[in-house]
C-alpha positions in Angstrom: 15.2 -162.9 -117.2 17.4 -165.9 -117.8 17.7 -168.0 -120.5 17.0 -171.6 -118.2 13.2 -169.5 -117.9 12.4 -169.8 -121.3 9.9 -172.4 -122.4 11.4 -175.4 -124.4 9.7 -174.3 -127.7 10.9 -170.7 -127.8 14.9 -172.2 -128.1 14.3 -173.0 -131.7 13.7 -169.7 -132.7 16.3 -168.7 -130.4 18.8 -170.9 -131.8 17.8 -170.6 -135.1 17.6 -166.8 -135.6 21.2 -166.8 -133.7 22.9 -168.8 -136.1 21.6 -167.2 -139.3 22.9 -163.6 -137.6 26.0 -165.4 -136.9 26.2 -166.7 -141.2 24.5 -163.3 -142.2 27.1 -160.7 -140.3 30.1 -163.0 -140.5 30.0 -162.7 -144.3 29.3 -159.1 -144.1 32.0 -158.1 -142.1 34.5 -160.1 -143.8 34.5 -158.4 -147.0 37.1 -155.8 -146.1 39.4 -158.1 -146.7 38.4 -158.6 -150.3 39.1 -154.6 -150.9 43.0 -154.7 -151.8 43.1 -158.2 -153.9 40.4 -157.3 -156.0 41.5 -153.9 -156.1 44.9 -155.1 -157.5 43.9 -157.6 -160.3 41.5 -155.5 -161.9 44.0 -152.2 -161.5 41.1 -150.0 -159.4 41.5 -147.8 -156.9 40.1 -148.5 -153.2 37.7 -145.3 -154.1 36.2 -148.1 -156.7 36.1 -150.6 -153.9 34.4 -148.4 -151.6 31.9 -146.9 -153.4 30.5 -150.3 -154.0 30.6 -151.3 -150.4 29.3 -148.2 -150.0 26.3 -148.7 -152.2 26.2 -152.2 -150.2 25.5 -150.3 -146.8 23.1 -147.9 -148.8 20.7 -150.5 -149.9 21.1 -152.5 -147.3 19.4 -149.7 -145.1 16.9 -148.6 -148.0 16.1 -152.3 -148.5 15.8 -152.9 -144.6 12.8 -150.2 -144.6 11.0 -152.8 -147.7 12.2 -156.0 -146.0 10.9 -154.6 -142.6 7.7 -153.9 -144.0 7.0 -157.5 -146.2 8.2 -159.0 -142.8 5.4 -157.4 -140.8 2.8 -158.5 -143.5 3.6 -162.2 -144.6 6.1 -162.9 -141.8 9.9 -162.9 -141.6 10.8 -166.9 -142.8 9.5 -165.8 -146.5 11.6 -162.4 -146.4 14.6 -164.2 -144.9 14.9 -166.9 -147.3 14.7 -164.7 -150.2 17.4 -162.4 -148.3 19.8 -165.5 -148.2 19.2 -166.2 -151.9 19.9 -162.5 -153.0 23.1 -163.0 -150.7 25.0 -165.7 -152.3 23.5 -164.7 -155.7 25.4 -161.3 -154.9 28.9 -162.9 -153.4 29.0 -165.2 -156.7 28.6 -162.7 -159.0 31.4 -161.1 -157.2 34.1 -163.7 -157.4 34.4 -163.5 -161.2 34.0 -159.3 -161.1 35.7 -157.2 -164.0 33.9 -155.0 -164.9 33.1 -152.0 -162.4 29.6 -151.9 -163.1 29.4 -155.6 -162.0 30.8 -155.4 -159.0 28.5 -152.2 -158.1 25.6 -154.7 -158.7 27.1 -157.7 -157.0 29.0 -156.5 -154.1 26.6 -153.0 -153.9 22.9 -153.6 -154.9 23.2 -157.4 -153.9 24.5 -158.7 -151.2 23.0 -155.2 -149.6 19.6 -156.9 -150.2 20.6 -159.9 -149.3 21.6 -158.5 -145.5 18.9 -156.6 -145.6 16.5 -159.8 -145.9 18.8 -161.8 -143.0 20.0 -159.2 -140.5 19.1 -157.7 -137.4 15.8 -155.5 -139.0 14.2 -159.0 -139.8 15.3 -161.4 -137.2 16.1 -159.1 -134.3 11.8 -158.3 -134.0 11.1 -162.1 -134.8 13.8 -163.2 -131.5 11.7 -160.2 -130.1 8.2 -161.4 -130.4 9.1 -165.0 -129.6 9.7 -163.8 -126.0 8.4 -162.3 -123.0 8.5 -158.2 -122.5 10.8 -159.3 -119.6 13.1 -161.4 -121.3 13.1 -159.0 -124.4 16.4 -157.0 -123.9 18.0 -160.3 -123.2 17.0 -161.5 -126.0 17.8 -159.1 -128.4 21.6 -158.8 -126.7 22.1 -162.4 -127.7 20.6 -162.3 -131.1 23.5 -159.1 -131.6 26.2 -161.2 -130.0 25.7 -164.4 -132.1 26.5 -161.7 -135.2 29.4 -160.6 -133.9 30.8 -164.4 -133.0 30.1 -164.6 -136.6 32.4 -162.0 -137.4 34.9 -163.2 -135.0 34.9 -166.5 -136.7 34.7 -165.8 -140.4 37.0 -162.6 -140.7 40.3 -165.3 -140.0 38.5 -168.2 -141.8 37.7 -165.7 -145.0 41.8 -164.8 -144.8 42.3 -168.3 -145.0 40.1 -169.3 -147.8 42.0 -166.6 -149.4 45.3 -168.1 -148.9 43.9 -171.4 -149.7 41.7 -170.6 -153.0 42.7 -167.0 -153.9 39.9 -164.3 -153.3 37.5 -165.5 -156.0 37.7 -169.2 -154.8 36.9 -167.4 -151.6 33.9 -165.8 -152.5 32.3 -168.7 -153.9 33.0 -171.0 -150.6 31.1 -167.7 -148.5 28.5 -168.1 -151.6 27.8 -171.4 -150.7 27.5 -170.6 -147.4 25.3 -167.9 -147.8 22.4 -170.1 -149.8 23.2 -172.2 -146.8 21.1 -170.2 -144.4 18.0 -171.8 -146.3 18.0 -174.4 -144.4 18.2 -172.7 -141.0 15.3 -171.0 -141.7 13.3 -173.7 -141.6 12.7 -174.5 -138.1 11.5 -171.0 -138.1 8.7 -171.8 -140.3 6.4 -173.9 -137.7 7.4 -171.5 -135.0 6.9 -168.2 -135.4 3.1 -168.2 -136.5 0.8 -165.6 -137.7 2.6 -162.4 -138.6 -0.3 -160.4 -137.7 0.5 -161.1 -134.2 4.0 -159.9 -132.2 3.1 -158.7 -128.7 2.2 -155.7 -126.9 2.3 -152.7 -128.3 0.6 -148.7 -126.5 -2.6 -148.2 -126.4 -4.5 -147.2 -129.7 -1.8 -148.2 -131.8 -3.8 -150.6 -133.7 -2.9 -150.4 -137.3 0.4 -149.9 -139.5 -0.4 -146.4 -140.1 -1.5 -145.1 -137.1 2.0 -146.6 -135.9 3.7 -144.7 -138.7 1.2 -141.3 -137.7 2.7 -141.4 -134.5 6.6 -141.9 -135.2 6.6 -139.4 -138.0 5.5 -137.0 -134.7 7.9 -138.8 -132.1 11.3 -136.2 -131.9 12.7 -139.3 -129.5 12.3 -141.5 -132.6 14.3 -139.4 -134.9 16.6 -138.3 -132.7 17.4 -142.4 -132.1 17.5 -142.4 -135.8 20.2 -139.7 -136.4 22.2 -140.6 -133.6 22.3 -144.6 -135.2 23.9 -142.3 -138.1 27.1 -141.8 -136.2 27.4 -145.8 -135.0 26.5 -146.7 -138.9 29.5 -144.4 -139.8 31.9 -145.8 -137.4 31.3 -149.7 -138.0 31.5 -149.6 -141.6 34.4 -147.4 -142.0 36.4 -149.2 -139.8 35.4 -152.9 -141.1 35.9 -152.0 -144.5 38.9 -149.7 -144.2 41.0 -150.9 -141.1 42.4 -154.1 -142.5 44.0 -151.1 -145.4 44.9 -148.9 -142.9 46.7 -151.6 -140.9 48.9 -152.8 -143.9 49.4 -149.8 -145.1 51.5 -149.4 -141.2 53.5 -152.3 -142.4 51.4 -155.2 -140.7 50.8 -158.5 -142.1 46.8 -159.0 -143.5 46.7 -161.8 -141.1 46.9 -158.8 -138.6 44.0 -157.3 -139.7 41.9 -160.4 -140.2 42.8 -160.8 -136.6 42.0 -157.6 -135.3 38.5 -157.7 -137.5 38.1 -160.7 -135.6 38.9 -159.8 -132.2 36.5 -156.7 -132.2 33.9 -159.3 -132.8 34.7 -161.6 -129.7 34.8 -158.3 -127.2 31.6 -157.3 -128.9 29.8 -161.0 -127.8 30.3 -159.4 -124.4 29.2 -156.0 -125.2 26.3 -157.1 -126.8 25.3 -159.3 -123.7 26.4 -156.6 -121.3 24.3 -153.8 -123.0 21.4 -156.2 -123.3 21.5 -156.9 -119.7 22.0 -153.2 -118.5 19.3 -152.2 -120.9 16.8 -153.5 -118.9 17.5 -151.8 -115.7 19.2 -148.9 -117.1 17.9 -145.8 -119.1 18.9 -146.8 -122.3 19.5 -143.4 -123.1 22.7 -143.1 -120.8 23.9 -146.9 -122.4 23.9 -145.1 -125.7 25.5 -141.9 -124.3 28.3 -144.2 -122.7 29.1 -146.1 -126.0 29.8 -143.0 -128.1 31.9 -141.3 -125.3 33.8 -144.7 -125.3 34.1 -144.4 -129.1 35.5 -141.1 -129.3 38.4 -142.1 -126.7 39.4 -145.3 -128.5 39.6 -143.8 -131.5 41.5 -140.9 -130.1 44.1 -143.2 -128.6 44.7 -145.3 -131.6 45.4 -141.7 -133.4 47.9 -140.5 -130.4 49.5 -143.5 -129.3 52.5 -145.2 -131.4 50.7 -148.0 -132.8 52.3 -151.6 -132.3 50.4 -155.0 -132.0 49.5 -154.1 -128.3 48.0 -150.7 -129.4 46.0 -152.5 -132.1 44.3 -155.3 -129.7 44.0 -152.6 -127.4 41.7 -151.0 -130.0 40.3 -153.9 -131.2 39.1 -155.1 -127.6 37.6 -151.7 -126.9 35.9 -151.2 -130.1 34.8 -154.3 -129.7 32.9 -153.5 -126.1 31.4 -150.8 -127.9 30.6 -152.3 -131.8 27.4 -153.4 -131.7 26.7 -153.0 -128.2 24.7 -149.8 -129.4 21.8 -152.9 -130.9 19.8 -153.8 -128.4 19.4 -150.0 -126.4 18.3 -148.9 -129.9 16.2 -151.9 -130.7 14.7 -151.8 -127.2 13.6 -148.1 -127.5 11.8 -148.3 -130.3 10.0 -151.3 -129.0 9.5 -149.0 -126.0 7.8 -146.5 -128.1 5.7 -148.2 -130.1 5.8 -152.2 -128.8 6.7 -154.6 -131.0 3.4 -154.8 -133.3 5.1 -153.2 -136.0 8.7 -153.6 -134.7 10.5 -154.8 -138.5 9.0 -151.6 -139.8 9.7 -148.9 -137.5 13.3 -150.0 -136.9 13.9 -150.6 -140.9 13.5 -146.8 -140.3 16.1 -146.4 -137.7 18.7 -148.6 -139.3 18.0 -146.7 -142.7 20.0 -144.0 -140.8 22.5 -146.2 -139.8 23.1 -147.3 -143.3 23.3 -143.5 -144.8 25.7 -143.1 -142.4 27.8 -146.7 -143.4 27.4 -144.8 -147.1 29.2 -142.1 -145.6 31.9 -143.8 -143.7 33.1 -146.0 -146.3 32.9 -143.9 -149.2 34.5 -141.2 -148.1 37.1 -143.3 -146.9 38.0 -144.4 -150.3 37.7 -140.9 -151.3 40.0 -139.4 -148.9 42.4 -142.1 -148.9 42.5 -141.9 -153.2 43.0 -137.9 -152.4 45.1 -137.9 -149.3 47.1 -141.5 -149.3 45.9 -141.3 -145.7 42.5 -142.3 -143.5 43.2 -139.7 -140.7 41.1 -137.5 -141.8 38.4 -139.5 -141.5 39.2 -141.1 -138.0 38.9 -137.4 -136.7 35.7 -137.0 -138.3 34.5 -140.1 -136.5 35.8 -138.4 -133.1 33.6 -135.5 -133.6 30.6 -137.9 -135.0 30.8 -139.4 -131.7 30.2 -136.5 -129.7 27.3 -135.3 -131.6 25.9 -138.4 -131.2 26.2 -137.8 -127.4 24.5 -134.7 -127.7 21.5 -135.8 -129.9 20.7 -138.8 -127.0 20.5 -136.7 -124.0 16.9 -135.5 -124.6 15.3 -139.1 -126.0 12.5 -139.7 -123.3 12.5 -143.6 -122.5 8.4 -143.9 -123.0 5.5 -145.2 -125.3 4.8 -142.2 -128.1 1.4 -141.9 -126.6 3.1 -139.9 -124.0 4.8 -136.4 -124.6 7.4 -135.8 -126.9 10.3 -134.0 -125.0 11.7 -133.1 -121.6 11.4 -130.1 -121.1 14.3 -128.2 -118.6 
């Protein structure tokens, strides 16, 4: 299952579908930094800000279910570029924001679509389907790494353009950059062939709603799609709200861009390490792992006396565990069902993920407007993480032909 195995015209799509992760998440996770600077010019409160980064994650995931679906009928390259148009359409509109319904449009409805059309629910199946079932899980760990180099990269560069252009000079540079994924896409084209093909999928699931018949019935499947709740609540709240919560300790924003970025360099390694382990591991117990890890991080960056050591501590632990949750999840729905109808069934799953970044990030506005503090909502993340525990234990690793639920 090595990468030197792969035949000279699958590194294309490989390479391809890597960067425009890399583009797509990089932007994404940058726009925390955006929150207090636009915040202050137009005279809004971070609840403002984090509603519509809130309705970002929402339609992101609602979107992700549609994009999923358009993918697996006229093929991802058509639903990607139209993703990366709706993306710098959305950050544009957002550099010149003042009015609050704007910037709900913009920064919400917007660039939410426009992730939706380039992230992991479109090109995750397509690195899928371009590979082997034995090379799958590797696969799908790089395709999650190359987003999180992206957010190790363009969380420092965005401070910089901020520095360098102000935040609405900033947000057209990442606009630019954001049509820019066009052009990646088009190696794609020629490569990835008819969409009504995709690889193996269990016996006598032939059609889209047979597929659907049988997941609506599958209590693994919706147990994986509550449980990507919790890691959805955790990875929006803390990209959009840590940089805050760091200043608002008396660190510089450079600090934050920094620790932002670091969380996305450890997670290049989780992402690899839980592809790799995915395929010889129950993928169940990497799941169970991550969240246990979670809870303890977080816990220790309540209890210990933060300083710059605590903070990369965090950041380098978090990061292990960011993303790393991707390719387990990915690879057990393409378990249960193959990879057929693979954009669809996981739109599904990440829809729960994204009702859970709702949660995380608007709440932390909220509580934060009410309180002045986010600790309230670090605690609730604790206890997220072990109900997310508990809903994992029972998932059977098998193709939904097979029954349900272990039974004890």
């Amino acid at each position: 299952m090595t990468a030197a195995r792969l035949p000279p015209a699958t590194w294309p799509i490989i390479v391809c579908a890597s960067l425009l992760l890399m583009f797509a998440f990089g932007l994404r996770s940058s726009l925390g930094l955006f929150v207090a600077p636009i915040a202050d010019t137009n005279g809004w409160g971070r609840d403002v800000l984090g509603l519509a980064l809130a309705i970002q994650n929402l339609a992101w995931g609602v979107i992700a279910v549609l994009a999923g679906g358009l993918a697996d009928r006229f093929g991802n390259v058509i639903v990607i570029i139209g993703g990366a148009v709706l993306y710098a359409l959305g950050l544009w509109l957002t550099s010149g924001v003042s009015d609050i319904w704007v910037l709900h449009s913009s920064a919400g409805l917007l660039i939410g679509a426009g992730v939706a059309g380039t992230g992991f629910g479109v090109v995750l199946p397509l690195m899928a389907k371009a590979v082997s079932e034995s090379r799958r899980q590797w696969v799908l760990g790089v395709g999650t790494a190359a987003g999180s180099m992206g957010q190790f990269l363009m969380a420092p560069l965005a401070q910089q353009f901020i520095e360098l252009f102000g935040w609405s000079g900033a947000l057209n540079v990442m606009a630019l950059m954001a049509l820019g994924m066009v052009l990646l896409v088009m190696p794609l084209a020629a490569k990835t062939g008819n969409p009504a093909t995709g690889g193996p999928h269990p016996p006598g699931v032939e059609t889209l709603r047979t597929t659907v018949t049988l997941a609506r019935g599958h209590l693994s499947y919706w147990l994986l799609t509550v449980g990507f709740f919790v890691c959805g609540f955790h990875v929006a709240f803390i990209t959009v709200h840590l940089p805050g919560y760091l200043t608002d300790k008396g660190f510089d924003p450079s600090v934050a861009a920094w620790s932002i970025g670091l969380i996305g360099l450890c997670n290049i390694l989780g992402a690899l390490g839980a592809g790799f382990l995915s395929g010889r591991l129950p993928m169940r117990l990497i799941l169970i792992g991550i969240y246990s890890g979670r809870a303890v991080a977080i816990t220790c960056l309540l209890l210990i006396p933060m300083s710059i050591g605590s903070i990369i501590l965090f950041s380098c632990v978090m990061g292990f565990l960011w993303l790393a949750t991707v390719p387990p999840t990915t690879g057990l729905v393409a378990v249960m069902f193959g990879t057929r109808y693979m954009a669809t069934l996981y739109g599904v799953v990440f829809l729960g993920h994204q009702l859970g970044s709702f949660s995380g990030v608007y709440l932390g506005g909220w509580i934060y407007t009410a309180t002045g503090s986010y600790d309230g909502l670090w605690w609730i993340g604790v206890a997220l993480s072990l109900v997310a525990v508990a809903l994992h234990w029972p998932i059977r690793e098998e193709p939904a032909s097979a029954p349900r639920l272990q039974t004890s």
